[in-house]
C-alpha positions in Angstrom: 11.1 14.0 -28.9 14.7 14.6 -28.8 15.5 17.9 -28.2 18.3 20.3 -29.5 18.9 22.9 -26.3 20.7 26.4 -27.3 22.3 29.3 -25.1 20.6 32.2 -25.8 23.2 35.1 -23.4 21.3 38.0 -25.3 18.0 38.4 -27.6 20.1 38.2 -30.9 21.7 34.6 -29.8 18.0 33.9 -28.7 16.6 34.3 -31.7 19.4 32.7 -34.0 18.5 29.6 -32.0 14.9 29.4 -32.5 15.3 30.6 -36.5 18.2 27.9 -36.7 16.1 25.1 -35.5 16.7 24.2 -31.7 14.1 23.0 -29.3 14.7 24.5 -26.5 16.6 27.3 -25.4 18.1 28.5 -21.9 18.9 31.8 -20.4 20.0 34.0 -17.6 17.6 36.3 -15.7 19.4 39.7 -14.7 19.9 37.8 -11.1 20.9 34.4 -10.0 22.4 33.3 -13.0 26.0 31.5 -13.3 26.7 33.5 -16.3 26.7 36.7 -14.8 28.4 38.3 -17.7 26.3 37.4 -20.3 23.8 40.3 -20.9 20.7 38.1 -19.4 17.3 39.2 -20.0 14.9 41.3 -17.7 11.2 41.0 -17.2 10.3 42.6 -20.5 13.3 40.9 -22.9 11.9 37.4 -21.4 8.3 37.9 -21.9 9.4 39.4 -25.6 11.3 35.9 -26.4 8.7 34.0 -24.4 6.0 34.8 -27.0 8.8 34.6 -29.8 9.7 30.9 -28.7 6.3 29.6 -27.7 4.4 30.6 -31.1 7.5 28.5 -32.6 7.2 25.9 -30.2 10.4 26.0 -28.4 10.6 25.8 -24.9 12.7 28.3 -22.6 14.3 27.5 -19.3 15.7 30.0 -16.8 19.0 29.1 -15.2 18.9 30.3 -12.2 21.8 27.7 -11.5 23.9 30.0 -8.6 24.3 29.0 -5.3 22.1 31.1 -2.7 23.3 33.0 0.3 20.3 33.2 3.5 20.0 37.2 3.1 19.2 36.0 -1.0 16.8 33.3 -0.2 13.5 35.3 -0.9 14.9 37.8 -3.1 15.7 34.1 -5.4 12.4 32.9 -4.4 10.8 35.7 -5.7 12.5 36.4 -8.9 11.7 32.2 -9.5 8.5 32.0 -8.8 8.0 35.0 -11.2 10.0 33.4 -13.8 7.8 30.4 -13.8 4.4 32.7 -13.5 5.7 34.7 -16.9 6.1 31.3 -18.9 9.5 29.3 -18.8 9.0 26.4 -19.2 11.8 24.9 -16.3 14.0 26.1 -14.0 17.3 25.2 -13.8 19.2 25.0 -10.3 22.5 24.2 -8.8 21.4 24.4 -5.0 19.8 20.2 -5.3 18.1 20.8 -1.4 16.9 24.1 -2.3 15.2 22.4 -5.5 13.7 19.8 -3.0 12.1 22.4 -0.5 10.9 24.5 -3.6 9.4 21.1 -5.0 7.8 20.4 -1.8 6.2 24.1 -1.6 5.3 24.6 -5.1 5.0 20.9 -6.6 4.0 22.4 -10.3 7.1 23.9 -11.2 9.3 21.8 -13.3 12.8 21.9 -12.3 16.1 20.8 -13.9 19.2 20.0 -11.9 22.4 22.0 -13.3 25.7 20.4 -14.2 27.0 22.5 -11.3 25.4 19.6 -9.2 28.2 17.4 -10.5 25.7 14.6 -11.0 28.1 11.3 -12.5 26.2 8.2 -10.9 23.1 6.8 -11.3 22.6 7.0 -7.3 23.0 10.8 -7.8 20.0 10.9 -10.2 17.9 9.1 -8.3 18.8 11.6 -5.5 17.8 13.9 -8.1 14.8 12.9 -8.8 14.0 11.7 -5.3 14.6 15.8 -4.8 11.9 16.8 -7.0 14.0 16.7 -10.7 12.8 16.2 -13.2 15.7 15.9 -15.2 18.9 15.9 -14.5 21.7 17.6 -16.3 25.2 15.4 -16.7 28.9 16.0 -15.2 30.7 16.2 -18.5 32.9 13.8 -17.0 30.2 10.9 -16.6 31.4 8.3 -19.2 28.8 6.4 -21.6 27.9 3.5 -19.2 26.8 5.8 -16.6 24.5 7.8 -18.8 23.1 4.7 -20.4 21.9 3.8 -17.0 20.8 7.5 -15.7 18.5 7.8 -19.4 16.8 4.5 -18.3 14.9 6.0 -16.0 15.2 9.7 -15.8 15.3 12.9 -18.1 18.6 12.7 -19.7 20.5 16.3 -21.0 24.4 16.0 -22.0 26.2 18.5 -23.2 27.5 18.1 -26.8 29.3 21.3 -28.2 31.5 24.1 -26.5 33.4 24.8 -23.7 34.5 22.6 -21.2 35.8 23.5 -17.6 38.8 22.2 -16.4 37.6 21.1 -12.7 35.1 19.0 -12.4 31.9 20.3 -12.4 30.1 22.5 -8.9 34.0 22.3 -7.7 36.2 25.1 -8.8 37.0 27.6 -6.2 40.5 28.7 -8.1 38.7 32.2 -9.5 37.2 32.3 -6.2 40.2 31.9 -3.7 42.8 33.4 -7.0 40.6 35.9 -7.6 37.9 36.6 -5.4 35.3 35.8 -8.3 32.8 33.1 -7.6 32.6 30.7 -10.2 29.5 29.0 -8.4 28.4 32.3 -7.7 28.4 33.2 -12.0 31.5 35.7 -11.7 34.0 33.2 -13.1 37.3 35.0 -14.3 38.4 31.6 -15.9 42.3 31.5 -14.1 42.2 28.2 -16.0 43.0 29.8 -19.5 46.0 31.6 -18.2 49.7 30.4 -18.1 51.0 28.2 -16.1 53.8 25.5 -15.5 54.1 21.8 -14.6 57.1 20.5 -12.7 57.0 17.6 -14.9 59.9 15.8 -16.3 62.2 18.6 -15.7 59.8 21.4 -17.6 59.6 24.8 -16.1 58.4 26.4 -20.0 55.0 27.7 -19.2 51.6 27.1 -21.7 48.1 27.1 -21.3 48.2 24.1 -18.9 44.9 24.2 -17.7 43.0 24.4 -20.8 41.0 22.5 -22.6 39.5 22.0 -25.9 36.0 22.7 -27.2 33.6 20.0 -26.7 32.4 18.6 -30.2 30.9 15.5 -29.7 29.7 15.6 -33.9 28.3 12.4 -35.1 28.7 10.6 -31.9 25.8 12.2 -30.6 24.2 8.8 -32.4 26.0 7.0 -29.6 24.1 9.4 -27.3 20.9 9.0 -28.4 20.7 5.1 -28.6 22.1 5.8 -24.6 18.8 7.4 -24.0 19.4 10.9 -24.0 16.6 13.3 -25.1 18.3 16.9 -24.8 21.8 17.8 -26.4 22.9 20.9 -25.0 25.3 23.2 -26.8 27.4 25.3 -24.5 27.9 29.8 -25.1 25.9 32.3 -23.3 28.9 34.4 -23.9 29.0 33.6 -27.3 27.7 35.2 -30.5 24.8 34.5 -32.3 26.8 33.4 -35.4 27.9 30.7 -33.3 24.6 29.8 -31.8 23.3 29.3 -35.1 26.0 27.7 -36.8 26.1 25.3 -34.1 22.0 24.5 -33.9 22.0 23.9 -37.8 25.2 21.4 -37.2 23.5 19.6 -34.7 19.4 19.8 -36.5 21.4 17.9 -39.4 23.0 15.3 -37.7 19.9 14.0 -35.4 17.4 15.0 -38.5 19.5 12.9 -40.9 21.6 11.0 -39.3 24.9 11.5 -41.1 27.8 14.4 -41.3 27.9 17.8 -43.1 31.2 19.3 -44.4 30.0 22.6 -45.1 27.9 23.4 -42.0 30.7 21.5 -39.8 33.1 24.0 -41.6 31.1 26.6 -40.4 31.0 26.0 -37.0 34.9 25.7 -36.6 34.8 29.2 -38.4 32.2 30.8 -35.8 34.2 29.7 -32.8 36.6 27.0 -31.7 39.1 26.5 -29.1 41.9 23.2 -30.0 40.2 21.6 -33.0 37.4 20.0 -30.9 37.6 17.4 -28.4 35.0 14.4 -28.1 34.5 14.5 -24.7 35.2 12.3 -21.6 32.5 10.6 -21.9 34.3 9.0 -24.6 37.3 9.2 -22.6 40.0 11.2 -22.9 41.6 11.5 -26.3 44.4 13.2 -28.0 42.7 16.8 -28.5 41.1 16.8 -25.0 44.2 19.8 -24.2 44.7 22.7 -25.6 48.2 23.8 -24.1 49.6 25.9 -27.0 46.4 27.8 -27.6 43.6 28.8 -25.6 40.8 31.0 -27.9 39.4 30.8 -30.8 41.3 29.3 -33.8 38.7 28.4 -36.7 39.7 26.8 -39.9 42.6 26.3 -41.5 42.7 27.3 -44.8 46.2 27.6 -45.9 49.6 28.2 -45.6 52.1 31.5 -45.9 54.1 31.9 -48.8 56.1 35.2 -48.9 56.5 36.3 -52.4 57.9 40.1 -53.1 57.4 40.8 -49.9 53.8 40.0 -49.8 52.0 37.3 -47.8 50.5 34.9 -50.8 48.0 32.0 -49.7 47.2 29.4 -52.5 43.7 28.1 -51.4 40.4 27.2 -53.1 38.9 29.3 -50.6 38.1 33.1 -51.6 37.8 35.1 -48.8 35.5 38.6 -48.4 36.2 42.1 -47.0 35.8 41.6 -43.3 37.4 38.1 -43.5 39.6 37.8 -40.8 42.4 35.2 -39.7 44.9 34.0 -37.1 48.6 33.1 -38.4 50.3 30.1 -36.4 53.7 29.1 -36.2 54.8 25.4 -34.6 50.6 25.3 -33.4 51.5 28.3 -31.5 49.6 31.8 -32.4 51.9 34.6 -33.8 49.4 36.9 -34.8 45.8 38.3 -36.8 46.1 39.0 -40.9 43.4 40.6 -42.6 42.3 40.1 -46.4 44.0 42.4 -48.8 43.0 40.7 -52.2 41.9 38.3 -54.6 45.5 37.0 -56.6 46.0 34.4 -59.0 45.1 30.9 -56.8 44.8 32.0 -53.6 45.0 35.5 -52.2 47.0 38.5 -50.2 47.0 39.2 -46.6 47.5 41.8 -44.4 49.4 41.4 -41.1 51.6 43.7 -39.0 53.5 40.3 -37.7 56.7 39.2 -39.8 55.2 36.3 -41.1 57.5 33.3 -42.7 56.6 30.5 -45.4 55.3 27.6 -43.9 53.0 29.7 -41.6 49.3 28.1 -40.9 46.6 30.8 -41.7 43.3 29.8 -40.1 40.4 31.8 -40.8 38.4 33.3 -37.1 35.8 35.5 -39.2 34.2 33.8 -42.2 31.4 36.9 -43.0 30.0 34.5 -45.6 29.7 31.7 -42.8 28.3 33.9 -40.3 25.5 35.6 -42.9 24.7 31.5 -43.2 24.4 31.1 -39.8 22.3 33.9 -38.6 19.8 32.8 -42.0 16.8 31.4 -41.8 13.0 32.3 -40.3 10.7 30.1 -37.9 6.5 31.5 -37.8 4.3 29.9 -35.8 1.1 28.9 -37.8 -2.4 29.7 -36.1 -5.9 28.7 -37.4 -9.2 30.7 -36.4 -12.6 30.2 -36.9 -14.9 33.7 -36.9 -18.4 34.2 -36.6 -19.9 37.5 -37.4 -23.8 37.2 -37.5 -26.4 39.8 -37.0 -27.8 40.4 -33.9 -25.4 38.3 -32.7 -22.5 39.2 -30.7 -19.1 38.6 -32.9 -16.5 35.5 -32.1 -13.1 35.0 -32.5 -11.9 31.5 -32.2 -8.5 29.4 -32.2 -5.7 27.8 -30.1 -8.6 27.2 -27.2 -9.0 30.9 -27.4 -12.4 32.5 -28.0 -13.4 36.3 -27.3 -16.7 37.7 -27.8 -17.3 41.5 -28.8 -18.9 43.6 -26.1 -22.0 44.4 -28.0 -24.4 42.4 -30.6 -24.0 43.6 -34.7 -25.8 45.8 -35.8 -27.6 46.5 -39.3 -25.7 48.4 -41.6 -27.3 51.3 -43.6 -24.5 52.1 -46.3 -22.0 49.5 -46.7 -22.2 46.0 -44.8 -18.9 44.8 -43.4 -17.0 41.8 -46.0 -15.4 38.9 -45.4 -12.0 40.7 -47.5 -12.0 43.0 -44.5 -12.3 40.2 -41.7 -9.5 38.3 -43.7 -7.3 41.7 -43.9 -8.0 42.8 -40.3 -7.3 39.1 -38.3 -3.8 38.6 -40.6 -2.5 41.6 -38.9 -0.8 39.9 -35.5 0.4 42.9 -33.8 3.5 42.0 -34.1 3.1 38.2 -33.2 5.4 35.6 -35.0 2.6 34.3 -36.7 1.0 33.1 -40.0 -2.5 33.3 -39.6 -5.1 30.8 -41.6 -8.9 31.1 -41.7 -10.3 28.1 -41.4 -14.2 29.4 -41.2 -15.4 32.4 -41.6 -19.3 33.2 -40.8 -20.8 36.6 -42.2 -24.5 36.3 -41.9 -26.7 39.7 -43.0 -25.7 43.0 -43.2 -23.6 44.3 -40.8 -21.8 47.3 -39.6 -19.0 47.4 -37.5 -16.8 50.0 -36.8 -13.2 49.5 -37.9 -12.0 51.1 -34.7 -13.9 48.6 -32.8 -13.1 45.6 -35.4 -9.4 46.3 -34.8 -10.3 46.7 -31.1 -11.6 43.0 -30.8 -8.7 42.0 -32.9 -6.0 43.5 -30.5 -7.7 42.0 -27.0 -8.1 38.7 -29.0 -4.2 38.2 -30.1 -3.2 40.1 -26.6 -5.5 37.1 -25.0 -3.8 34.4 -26.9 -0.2 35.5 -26.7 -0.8 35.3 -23.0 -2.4 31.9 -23.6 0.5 30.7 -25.9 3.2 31.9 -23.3 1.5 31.0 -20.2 0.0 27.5 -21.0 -2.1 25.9 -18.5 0.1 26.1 -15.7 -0.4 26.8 -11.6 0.5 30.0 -11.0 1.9 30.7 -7.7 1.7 33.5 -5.2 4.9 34.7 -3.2 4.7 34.2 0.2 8.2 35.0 1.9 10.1 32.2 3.5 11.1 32.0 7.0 14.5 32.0 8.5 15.5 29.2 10.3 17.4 28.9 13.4 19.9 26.4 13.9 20.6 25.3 17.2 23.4 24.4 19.5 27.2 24.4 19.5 29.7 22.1 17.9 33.1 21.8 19.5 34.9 19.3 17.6 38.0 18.8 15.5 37.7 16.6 12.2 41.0 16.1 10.3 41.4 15.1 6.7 44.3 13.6 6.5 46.0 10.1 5.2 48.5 9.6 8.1 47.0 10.5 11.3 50.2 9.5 13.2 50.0 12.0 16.5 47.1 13.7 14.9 44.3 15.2 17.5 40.7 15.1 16.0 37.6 14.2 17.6 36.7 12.9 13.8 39.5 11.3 11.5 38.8 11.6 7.7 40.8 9.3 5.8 41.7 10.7 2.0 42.8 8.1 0.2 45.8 8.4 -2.3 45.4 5.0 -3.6 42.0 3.2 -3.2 43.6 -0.1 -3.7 46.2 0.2 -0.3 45.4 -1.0 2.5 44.0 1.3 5.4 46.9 3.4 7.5 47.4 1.8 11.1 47.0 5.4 12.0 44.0 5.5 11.1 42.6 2.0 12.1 43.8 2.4 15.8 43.3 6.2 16.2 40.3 7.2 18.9 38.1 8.6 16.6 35.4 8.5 14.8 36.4 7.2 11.5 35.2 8.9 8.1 36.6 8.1 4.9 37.0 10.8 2.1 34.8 10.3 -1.2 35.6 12.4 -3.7 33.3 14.7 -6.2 33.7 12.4 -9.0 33.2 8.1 -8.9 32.4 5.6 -10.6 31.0 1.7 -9.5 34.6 0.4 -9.0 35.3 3.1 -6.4 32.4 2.0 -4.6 33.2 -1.5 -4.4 36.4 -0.6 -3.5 35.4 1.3 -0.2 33.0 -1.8 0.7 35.8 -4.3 0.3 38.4 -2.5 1.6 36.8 0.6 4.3 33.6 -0.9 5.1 34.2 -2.7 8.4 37.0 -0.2 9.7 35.0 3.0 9.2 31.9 4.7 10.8 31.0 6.8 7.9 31.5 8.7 4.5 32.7 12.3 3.8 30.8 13.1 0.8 31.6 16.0 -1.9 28.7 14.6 -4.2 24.8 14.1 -3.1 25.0 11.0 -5.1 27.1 9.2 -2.1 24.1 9.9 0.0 22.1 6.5 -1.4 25.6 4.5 -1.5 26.0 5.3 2.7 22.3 5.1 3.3 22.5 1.6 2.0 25.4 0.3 3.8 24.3 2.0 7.3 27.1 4.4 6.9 27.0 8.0 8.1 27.0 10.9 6.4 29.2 13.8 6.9 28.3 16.4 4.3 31.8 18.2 2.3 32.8 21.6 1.8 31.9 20.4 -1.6 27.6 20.1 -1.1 28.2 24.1 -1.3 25.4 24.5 2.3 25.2 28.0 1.7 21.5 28.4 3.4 19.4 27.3 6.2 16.6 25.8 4.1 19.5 23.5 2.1 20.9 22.8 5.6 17.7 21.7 6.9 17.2 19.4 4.4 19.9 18.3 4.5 20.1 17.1 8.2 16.1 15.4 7.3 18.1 13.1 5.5 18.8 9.7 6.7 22.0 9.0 8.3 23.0 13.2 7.4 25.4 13.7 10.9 27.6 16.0 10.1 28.2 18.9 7.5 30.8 21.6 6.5 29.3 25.2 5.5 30.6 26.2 1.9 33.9 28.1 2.0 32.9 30.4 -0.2 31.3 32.1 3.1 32.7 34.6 5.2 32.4 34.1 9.0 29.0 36.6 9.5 27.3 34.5 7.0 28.5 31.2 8.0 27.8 31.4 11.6 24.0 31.7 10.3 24.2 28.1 9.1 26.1 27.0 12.4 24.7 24.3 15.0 26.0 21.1 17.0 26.2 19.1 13.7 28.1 22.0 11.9 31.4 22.0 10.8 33.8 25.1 9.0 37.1 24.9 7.2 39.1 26.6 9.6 42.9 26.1 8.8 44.9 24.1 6.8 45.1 23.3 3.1 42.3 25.0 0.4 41.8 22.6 -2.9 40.8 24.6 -5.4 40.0 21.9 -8.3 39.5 18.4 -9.2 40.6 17.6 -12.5 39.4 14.0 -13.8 41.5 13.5 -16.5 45.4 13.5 -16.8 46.8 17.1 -17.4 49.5 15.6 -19.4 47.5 13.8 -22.5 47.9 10.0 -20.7 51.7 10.6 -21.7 52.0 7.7 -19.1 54.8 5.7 -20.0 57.2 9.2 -20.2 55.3 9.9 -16.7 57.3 10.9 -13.3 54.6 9.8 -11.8 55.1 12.0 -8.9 52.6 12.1 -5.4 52.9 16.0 -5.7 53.4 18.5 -8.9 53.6 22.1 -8.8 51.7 24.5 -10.9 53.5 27.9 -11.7 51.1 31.0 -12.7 52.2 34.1 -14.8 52.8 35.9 -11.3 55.3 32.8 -10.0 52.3 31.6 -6.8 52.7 28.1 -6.8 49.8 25.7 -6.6 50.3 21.9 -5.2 48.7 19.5 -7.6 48.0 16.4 -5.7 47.6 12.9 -7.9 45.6 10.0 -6.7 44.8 6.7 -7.9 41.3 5.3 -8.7 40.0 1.8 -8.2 40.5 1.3 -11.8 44.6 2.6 -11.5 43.5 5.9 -13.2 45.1 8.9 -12.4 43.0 12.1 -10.8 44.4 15.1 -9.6 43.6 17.8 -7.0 44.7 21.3 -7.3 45.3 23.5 -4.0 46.0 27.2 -3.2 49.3 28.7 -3.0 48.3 29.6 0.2 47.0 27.9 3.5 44.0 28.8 5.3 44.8 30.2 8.9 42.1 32.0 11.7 38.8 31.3 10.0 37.0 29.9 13.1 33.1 30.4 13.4 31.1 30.3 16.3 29.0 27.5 17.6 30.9 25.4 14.4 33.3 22.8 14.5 36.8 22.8 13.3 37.6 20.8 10.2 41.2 21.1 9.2 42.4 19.9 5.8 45.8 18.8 6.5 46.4 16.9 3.3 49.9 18.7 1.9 50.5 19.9 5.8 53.7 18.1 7.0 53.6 18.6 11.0 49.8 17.1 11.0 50.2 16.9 14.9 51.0 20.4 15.6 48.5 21.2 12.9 45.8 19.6 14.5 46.3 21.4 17.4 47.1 25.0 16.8 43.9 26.6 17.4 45.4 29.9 17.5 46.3 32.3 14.6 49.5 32.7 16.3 50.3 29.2 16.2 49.2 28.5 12.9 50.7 31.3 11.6 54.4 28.9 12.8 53.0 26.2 10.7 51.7 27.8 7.4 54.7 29.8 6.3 52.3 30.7 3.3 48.6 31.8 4.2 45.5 33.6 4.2 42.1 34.2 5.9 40.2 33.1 3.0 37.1 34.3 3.1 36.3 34.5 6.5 36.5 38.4 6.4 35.5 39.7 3.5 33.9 36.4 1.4 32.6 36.6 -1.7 30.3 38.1 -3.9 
């Protein structure tokens, strides 16, 4: 069955979901979630929208889609395996080899791998599901082809409406290094919707360069399903419940009849969107994918300013409420809110403390009528029981593969004999179940008296027994048993460079990142006494990997992997694996796994870490950003609308914030000649050397690569990076 998947951030979004018609929802727990802002649910708010879901029939999944620190591993343990005990019916998780070990431990629990796993490749589902998955949950960069083959064979969920983050997906670190805000850790202060500047073509005027446009992927979710994808997922735990709705009725129309609606489109634009809607790039990237001159919400148009007398007149069929509100935009650029005055003539008056001018778009943000549609609309489950009341007999209650038997047989009555009006009147009182309750036999036989205290008794253990039916299922429920640590072992004292000229460079392990996939290797590289490595970026596609075996293969030892999906690709060609900063090894038991894996030889701790908790994960295969350059993002689509033949084309850009730090944006070419772009910090890393770990040194934008390679000191690095910080290494993050 194709399934229609809501965010439900609070019980009110929850609950507009299941009324509106979704599937399935998903939600945050109070921990563990990567929407730690959202309010999240405790123990008793889940269990309440638990019953509330599973008498509709809609599944619930926890997201518990965080990465993990070691001193968290059984505090997450314990909080999932309760979770699944109460009722949900999957768990979501970012942390792919801590799904694996949690499959392998407690094989019932159904898991789904988050986006945040930046899964774009059929090989990275099969890793997926070779983990334990049971479905896996796209990149929103993974183009149509690439789903079509990743539905063939797996559990298919895609997003289709809300927002879309500019890096590419598991691989933003700019709130965390910017910040000090973990996006992977849920505390994402989304840098990427602030101003900023390109150094493009001469411009130094600063927008909202980073950020994009609502996801709206409308009537080509058609295109979708005949791909073989079974959940469409609509983004918003931070939204409201007006949006959740609006959106979940959109989307129940489409798949249910297979064609557009005006009015409830209209309403979803009024409830909440960012740039008039983009389709996605797994459509590729088209004109509305940016939204440079505004970042928030923008709703509907519904008009244009005309200044009459000194009053701000709107001729429009639409007739706006009390309450109404609207956002006034001049050249596409906001201005200012208005309010609703009054009805007048063909249109109507608005309030604003902005100047406005004729000509002036008025777009409304708070449609009250739209939202009371929205948030309409009511979803019972329906229940059928069978009751036998005989005398001498003990009484039954029967339905949904319940049954419950009084305590004691009936009795004779000697005034006036129990009825079946009073059976009828007692069972169709749920206790406050969603329910509609049917009879579909009833069995009085003789004369019988039954307390109603006891009747109502019988009636509350019954429902109380098949609410915890209804939310439980037949499931394994699993004890906690607390994991424990690993040690890892041994001592790592090598230097691995990434680099693309290696030209007087001093590593022990040489990892080549390619700028252009279609050049030839560097001499540097091909003659240098290392051990060769070549760069593979978060997000590829099959022409990227026929470009490393045509052009790499024979020169290089292994792969530096940012994606688990590589794994199969190096496994295949006898290549080995050095895991990336990118796999985001934040714990022993993903460490472990991680080295069980054939060909696994080397692997960078996440640098999200500071250097108490990385040294934990440290051992002679280990690795630890230690100097150099910090990328922050990988964006995989052009940042200037595919302007290309007006393009500078430049190796490097700049990036200018509000507060004049400025980022290096690095652009590369894929096997195909598309552009992709990295974006680093304003500052370079120096002094964040672990114990028993080996140095890896991003030298990418560094000029002096040999002195860099060899400055092992803070005091020498500090000659090299006139710019810098420690990172994380001292305090790290939450």
């Amino acid at each position: 069955m194709l399934e229609i998947l809501a965010p439900a951030g609070n019980t009110e979004c929850a609950l507009a979901a299941i009324t509106s018609g979704a599937n399935a929802i998903y939600l945050g727990l109070d921990s563990f979630s990567a929407r730690q802002s959202a309010e999240n649910f405790n123990w008793e708010g889940l269990y309440s929208i638990l019953e509330k879901a599973h008498f509709s029939g809609v599944k619930v999944y926890a997201a518990m889609n965080t990465l993990v620190k070691e001193e968290e591993l059984n505090s997450f343990l314990e909080t999932l395996l309760h979770a699944w005990n109460m009722g949900v019916d999957a768990i979501i998780l970012q942390d792919i080899l801590l799904g694996k070990r949690i499959h392998e431990v407690y094989p019932e629990i159904v898991l789904h791998l988050s986006t945040q796993a930046g899964v774009c490749h059929v090989d990275g589902a099969k890793f997926a599901k070779e983990c334990g998955f049971s479905r896996v949950i796209l990149a929103r960069e993974t183009p149509l082809e690439e789903i079509k083959k990743i539905a063939a064979f797996m559990e298919t969920e895609v997003f289709v409406q809300g927002a879309l983050c500019t890096c590419y997906s598991g691989q933003c670190y700019f709130s965390s290094f910017a910040g000090g805000n973990s996006g992977n850790r849920g505390r994402c202060k989304q840098p990427c919707r602030k101003l900023y500047a390109y150094n493009r073509n001469g411009n130094t005027e600063k927008n909202y360069a980073l950020s994009l446009s609502d996801l709206s992927v409308g009537e080509d979710v058609q295109k979708l399903i005949e791909a073989g994808v079974i959940s469409f997922k609509i983004e918003g735990r931070m939204r409201r419940a007006e949006y959740v709705g609006a959106a979940v009725k959109y989307y129940r129309f489409l798949i249910d009849e297979q064609r557009e609606n005006i009015q409830l489109f209209s309403d979803l634009k009024r409830t909440y969107n960012r740039g008039n809607y983009t389709k996605g790039l797994a459509f590729g990237q088209d004109k509305r994918f940016l939204s440079t001159a505004i970042q928030g919400h923008i709703g509907e148009k519904v008009g244009v300013v005309k200044v009459i007398g000194g009053k701000f007149f709107v001729e429009s069929k639409f007739q706006p409420k009390q309450g109404d509100a609207f956002k006034i935009l001049r050249g596409g650029k906001e201005v200012g809110g208005a309010s609703f005055s009054k009805a007048e003539g063909r249109g109507f008056i608005l309030f604003s403390k902005h100047r406005l001018k004729n000509g002036d778009g008025v777009f409304i943000t708070t449609d009250t009528s739209a939202n009371q549609r929205a948030l309409q609309g009511e979803k019972r489950g329906q229940i059928s029981l069978r009751l036998s009341f005989i005398l001498g007999e003990k009484a039954v209650v029967e339905g949904e593969g319940i049954c419950l038997s009084s305590e004691e047989r009936l009795e004779v009555a000697q005034k006036q004999p129990l009825t079946k009006e009073e059976l009828t009147t007692c069972f169709s009182k749920t206790d406050g179940l969603p329910i509609d309750v049917h009879f579909e036999d009833i069995q009085l036989q003789g004369d019988i008296f039954l307390p109603k205290s006891k009747l109502n008794a019988l009636r509350r253990a019954f429902y109380e027994k098949l609410s915890e039916h209804i939310v439980k299922g037949e499931r394994q429920v699993y004890a906690y048993t607390p994991w424990q640590q690993e040690t890892l072992k041994g001592n790592n004292a090598k230097v691995a460079v990434i680099a693309e000229d290696f030209t007087d460079v001093h590593a022990d392990i040489a990892i080549l990142k390619w700028r252009d996939s279609k050049a030839p290797l560097p001499t540097s590289f091909l003659q240098g006494a290392f051990e060769k490595f070549l760069y593979c970026p978060p997000f590829y596609t099959t022409a990227d990997l026929q470009a490393i075996l045509e052009r790499a293969k024979d020169y290089i030892d292994g792969l530096y992997i940012e994606n688990f999906g590589m794994i199969a690709f190096a496994r295949e060609h006898d290549l080995a694996i050095f895991g990336g900063t990118g796999l985001n090894l934040m714990n022993t038991v993903s460490v472990q796994e991680f080295l069980s894996i054939e060909k696994a030889k080397y692997y960078a701790v996440s640098k999200e870490l500071n250097a108490r908790e990385g040294m934990v994960l440290c051992g002679e295969n280990a690795f630890v950003l230690s100097a150099g350059n910090i990328k922050l993002m990988d964006l995989c689509y052009c940042p200037f609308g595919k302007t290309c033949k007006d393009c500078d084309k430049k190796d490097i850009y700049t990036l200018t914030d509000e507060n004049d730090r400025v980022f290096p944006v690095r652009r590369y070419l894929s096997a195909k000649g598309e552009c992709r772009f990295e974006v680093y910090n304003c500052a370079d890393l120096i002094g964040a050397d672990v114990k028993n770990a080996g140095r890896l040194l991003d030298l990418t934008l560094t000029e002096d690569k040999g002195s860099a390679s060899l400055a092992d000191t803070e005091e020498k690095q500090k000659e090299i990076y006139k710019n810098r910080t420690s990172g994380h290494s001292k305090r790290g993050v939450l």
